[in-house]
Residue frames as a rotation matrix with the C-alpha (Angstrom) as fourth column:
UNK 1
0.624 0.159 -0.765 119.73
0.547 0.611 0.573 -53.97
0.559 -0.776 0.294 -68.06
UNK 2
-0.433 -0.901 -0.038 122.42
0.728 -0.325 -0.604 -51.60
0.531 -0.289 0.796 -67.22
UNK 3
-0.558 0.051 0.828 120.31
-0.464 -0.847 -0.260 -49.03
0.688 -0.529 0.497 -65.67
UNK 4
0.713 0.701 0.026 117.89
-0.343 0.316 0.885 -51.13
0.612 -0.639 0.466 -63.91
UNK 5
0.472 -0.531 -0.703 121.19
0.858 0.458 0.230 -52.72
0.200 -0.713 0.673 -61.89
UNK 6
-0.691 -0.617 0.377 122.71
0.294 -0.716 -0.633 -49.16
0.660 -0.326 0.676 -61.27
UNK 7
-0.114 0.484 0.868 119.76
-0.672 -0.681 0.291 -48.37
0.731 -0.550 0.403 -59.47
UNK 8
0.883 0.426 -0.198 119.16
-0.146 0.650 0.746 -51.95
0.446 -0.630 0.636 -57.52
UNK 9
0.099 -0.928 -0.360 122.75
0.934 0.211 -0.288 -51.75
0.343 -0.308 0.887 -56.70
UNK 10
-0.926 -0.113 0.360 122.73
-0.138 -0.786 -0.603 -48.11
0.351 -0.608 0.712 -55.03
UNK 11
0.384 0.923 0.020 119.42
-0.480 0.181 0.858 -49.32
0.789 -0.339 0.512 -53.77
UNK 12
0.723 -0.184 -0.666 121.18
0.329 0.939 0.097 -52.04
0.608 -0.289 0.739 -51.98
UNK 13
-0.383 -0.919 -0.096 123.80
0.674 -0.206 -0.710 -49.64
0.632 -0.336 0.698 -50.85
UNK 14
-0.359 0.391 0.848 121.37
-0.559 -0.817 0.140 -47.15
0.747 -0.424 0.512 -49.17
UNK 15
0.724 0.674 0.142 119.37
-0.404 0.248 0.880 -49.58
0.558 -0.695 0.453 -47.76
UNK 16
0.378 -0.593 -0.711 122.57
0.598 0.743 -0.302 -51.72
0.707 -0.311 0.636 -46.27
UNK 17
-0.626 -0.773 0.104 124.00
0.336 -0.388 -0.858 -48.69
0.704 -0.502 0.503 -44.57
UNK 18
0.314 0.816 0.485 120.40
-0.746 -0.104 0.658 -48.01
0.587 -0.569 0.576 -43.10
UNK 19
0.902 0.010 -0.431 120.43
0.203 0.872 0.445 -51.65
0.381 -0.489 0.785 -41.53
UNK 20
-0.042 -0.530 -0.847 123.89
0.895 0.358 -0.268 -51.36
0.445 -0.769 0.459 -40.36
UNK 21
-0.670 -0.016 0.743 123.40
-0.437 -0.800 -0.411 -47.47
0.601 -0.599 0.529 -38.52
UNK 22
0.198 0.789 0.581 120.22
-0.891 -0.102 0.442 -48.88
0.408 -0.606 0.683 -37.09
UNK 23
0.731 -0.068 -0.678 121.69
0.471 0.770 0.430 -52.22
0.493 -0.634 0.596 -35.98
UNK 24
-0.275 -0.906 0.321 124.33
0.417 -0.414 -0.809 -49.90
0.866 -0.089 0.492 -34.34
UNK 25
-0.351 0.678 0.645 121.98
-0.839 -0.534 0.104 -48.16
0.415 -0.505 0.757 -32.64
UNK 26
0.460 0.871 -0.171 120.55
-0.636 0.458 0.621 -51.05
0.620 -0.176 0.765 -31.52
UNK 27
0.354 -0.700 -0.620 123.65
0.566 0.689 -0.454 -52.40
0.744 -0.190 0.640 -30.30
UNK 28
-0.913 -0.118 0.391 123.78
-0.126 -0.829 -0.544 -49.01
0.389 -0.546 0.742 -28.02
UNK 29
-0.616 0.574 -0.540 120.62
0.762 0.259 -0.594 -50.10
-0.201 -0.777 -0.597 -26.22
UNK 30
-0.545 0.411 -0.731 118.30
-0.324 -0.907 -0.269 -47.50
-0.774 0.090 0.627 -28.19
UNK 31
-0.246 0.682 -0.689 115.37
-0.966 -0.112 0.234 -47.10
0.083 0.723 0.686 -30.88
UNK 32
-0.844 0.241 0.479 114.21
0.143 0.962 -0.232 -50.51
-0.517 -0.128 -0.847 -29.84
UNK 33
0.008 1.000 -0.019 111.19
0.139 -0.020 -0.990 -49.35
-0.990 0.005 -0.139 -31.26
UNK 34
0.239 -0.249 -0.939 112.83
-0.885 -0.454 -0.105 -49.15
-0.400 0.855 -0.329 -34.50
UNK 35
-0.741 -0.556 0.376 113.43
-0.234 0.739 0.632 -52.72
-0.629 0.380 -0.678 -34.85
UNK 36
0.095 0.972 0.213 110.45
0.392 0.160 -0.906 -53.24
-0.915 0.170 -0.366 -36.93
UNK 37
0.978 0.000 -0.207 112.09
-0.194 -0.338 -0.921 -51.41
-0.070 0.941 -0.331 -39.82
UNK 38
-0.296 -0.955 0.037 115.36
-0.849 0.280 0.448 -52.88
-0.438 0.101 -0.893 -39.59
UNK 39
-0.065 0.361 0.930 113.30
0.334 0.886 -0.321 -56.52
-0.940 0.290 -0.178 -40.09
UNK 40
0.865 0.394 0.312 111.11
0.375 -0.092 -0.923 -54.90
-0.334 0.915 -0.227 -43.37
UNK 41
0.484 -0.650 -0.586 114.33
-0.870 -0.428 -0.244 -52.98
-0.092 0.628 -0.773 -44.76
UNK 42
-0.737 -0.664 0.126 116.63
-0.516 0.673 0.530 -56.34
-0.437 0.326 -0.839 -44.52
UNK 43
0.088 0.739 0.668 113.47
0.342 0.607 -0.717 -57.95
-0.935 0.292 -0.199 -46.16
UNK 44
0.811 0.171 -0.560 114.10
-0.291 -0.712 -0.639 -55.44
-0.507 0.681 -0.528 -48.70
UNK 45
-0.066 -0.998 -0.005 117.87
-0.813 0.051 0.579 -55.79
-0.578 0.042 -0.815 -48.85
UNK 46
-0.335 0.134 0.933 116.76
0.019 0.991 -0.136 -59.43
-0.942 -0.028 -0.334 -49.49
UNK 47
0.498 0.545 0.674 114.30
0.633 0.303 -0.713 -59.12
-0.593 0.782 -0.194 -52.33
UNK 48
0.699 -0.273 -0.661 116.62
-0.642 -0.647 -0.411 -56.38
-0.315 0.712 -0.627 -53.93
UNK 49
-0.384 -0.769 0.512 119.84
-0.440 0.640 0.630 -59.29
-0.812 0.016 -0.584 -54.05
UNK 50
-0.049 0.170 0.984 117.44
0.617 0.780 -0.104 -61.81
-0.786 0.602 -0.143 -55.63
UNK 51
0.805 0.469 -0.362 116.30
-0.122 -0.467 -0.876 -58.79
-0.580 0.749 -0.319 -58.37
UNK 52
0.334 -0.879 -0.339 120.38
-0.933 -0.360 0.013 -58.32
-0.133 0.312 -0.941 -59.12
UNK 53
-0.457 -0.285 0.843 120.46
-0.439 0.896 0.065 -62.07
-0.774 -0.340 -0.534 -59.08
UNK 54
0.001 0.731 0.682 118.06
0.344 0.641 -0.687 -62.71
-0.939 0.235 -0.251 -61.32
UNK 55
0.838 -0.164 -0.521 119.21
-0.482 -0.671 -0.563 -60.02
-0.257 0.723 -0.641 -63.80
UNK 56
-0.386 -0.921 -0.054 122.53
-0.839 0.326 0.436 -61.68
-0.384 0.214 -0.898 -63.80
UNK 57
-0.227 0.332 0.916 120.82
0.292 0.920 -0.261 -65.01
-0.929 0.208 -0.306 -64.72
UNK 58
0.672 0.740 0.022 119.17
0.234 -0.184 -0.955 -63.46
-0.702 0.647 -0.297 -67.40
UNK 59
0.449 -0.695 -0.561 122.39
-0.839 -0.545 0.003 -61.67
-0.308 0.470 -0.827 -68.51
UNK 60
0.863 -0.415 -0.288 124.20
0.240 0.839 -0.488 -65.28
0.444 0.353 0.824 -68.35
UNK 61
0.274 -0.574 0.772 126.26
-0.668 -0.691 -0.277 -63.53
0.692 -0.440 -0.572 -65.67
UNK 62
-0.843 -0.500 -0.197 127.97
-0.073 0.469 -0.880 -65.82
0.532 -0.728 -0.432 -63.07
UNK 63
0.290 0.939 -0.182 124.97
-0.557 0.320 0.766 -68.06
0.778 -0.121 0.616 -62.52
UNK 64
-0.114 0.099 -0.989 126.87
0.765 0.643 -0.024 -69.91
0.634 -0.759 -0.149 -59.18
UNK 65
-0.873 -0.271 -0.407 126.65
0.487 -0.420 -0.765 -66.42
0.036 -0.866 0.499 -57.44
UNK 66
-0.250 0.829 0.500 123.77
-0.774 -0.481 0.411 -65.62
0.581 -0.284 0.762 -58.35
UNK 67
0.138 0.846 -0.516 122.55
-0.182 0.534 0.826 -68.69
0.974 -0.020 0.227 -56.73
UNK 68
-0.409 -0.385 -0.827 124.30
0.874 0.096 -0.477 -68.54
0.263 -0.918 0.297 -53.72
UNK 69
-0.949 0.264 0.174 122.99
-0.267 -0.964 0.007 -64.68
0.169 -0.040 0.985 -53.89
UNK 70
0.122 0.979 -0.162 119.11
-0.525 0.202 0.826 -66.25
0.842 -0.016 0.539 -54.40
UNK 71
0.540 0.183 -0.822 120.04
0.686 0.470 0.555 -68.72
0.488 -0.864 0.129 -50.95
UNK 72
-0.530 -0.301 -0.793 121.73
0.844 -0.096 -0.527 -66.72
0.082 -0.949 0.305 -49.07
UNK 73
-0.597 0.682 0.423 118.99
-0.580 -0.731 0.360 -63.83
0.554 -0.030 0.832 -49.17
UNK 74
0.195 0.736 -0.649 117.08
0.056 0.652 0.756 -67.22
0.979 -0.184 0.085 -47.75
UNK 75
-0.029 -0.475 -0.879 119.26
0.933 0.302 -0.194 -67.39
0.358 -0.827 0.434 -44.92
UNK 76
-0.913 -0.303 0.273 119.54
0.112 -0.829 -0.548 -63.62
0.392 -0.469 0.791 -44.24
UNK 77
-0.014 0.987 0.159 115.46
-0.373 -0.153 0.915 -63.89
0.928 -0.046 0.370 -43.53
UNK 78
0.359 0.205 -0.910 115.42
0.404 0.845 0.350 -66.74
0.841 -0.494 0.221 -41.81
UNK 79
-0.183 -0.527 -0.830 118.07
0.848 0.341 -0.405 -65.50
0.497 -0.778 0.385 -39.31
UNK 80
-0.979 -0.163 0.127 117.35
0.111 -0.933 -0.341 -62.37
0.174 -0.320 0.931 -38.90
UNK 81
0.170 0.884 0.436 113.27
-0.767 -0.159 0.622 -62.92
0.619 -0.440 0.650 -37.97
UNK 82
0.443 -0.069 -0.894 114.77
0.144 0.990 -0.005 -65.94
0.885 -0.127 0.448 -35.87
UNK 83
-0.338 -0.933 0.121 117.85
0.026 -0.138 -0.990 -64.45
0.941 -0.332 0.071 -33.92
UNK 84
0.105 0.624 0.774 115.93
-0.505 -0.637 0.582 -63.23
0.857 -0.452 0.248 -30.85
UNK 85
0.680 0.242 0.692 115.59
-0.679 0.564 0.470 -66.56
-0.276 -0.790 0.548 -29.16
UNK 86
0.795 -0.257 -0.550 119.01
0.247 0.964 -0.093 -67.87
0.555 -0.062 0.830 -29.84
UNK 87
-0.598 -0.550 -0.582 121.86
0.751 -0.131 -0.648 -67.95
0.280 -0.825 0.491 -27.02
UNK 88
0.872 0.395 0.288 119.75
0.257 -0.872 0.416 -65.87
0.415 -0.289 -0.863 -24.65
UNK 89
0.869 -0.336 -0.363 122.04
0.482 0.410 0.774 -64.16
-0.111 -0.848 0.518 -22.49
UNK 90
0.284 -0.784 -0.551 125.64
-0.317 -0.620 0.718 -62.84
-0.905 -0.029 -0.425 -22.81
UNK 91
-0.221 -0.424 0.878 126.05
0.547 0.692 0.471 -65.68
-0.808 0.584 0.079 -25.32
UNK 92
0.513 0.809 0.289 123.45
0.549 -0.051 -0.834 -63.54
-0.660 0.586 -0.470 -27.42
UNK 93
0.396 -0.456 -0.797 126.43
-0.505 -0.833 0.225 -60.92
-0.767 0.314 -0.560 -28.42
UNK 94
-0.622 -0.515 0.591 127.87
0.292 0.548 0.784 -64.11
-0.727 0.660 -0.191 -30.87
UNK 95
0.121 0.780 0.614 124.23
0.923 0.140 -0.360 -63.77
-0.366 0.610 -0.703 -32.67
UNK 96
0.907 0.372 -0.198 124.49
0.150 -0.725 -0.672 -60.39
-0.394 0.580 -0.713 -33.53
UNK 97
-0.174 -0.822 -0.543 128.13
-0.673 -0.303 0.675 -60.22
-0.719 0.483 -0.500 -34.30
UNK 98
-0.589 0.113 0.800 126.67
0.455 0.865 0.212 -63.41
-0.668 0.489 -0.561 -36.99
UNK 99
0.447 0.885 0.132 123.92
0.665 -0.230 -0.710 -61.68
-0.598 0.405 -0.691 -37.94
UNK 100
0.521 -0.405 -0.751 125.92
-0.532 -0.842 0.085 -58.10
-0.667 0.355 -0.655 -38.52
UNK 101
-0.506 -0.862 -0.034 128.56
-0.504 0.263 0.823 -60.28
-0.700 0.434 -0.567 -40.36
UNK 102
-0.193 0.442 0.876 125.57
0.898 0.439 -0.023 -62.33
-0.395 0.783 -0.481 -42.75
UNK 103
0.646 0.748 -0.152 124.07
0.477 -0.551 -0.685 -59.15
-0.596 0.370 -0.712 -43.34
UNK 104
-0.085 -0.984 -0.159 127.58
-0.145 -0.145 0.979 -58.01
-0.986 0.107 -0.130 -44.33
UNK 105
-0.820 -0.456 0.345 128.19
0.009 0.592 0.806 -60.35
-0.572 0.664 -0.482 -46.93
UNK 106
0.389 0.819 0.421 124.33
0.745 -0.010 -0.667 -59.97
-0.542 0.573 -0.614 -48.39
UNK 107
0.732 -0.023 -0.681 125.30
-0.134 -0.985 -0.111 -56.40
-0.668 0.172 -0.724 -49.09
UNK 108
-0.279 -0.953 -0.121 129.03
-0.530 0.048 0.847 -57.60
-0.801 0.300 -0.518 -50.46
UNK 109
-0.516 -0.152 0.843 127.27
0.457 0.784 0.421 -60.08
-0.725 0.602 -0.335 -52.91
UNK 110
0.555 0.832 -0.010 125.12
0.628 -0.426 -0.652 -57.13
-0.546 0.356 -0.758 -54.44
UNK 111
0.392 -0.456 -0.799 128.00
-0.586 -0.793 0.166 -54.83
-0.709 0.403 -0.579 -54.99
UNK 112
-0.147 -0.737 0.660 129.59
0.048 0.661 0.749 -58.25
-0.988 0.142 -0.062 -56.79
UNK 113
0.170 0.757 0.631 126.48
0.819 0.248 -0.518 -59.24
-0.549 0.604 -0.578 -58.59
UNK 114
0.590 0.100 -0.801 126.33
0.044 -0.995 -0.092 -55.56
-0.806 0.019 -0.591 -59.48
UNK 115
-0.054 -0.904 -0.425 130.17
-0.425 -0.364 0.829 -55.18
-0.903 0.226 -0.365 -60.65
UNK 116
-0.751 -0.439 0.493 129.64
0.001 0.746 0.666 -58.27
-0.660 0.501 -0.560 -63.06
UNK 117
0.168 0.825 0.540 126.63
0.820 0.187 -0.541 -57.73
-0.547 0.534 -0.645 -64.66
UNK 118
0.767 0.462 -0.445 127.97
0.104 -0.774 -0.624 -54.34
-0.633 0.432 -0.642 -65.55
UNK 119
-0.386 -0.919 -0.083 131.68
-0.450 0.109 0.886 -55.37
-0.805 0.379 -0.456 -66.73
UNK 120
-0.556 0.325 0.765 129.72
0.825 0.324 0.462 -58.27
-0.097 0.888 -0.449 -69.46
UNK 121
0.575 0.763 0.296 127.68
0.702 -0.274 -0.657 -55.30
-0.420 0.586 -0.693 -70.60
UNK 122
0.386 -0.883 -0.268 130.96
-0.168 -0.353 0.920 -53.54
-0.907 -0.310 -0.284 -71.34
UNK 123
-0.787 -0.611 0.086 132.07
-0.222 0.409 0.885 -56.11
-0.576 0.677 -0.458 -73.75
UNK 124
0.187 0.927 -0.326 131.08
-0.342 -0.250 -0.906 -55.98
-0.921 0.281 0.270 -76.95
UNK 125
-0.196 -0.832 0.519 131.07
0.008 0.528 0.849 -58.26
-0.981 0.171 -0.097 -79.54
UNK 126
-0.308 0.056 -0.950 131.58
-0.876 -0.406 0.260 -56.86
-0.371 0.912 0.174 -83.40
């Protein structure tokens, strides 16, 4: 299991810094036409968490983060094909500093997942 989470965990890092350059960019009034792969890459982002989530289950790895990992991957969907139409307006800057700040923490619960699944494969018992 150790290599399959070294790669879904530097997966998870490539794709996260993708999403946050292009929500930058987007936050500079540009590549609108790019938002379409910001959606399918945090879809990604999403279905890579639950993989590193589900490995940890398997491992017997801190089974409340994964599950908070497996729902909040729900929530990072949800809000992020949703956001558009909430606070239009000036208000709308709260939504993306929310959004940037869930998407945040998706990314932070992979590197966890990650950290723990490889520390118990570490230990080894004689």
């Amino acid at each position: 299991m150790q290599p399959l989470t070294l790669i879904v965990q530097n997966l998870i890092r490539l794709v996260g810094v993708t999403l946050i350059v292009l929500g930058f960019v987007f936050w500079s009034h540009h590549a609108y036409n790019l938002v379409p792969l910001h959606r399918w890459l945090g879809v990604a982002l999403v279905v890579l968490l639950w993989i590193l989530a589900f490995i940890a289950l398997s491992a017997r790895v801190s089974a409340g983060l994964a599950m908070i990992a497996l729902a909040w991957g729900l929530l990072v969907v949800f809000f992020g094909f949703n956001m558009g139409g909430m606070l239009p307006g000036r208000a709308h800057e709260a939504i993306r500093v929310l959004h940037f700040l869930i998407g945040l923490f998706a990314i932070a619960l992979g590197e966890m997942l990650g950290a723990r699944i490889k520390r118990k494969g570490q230990l080894r018992v004689s």
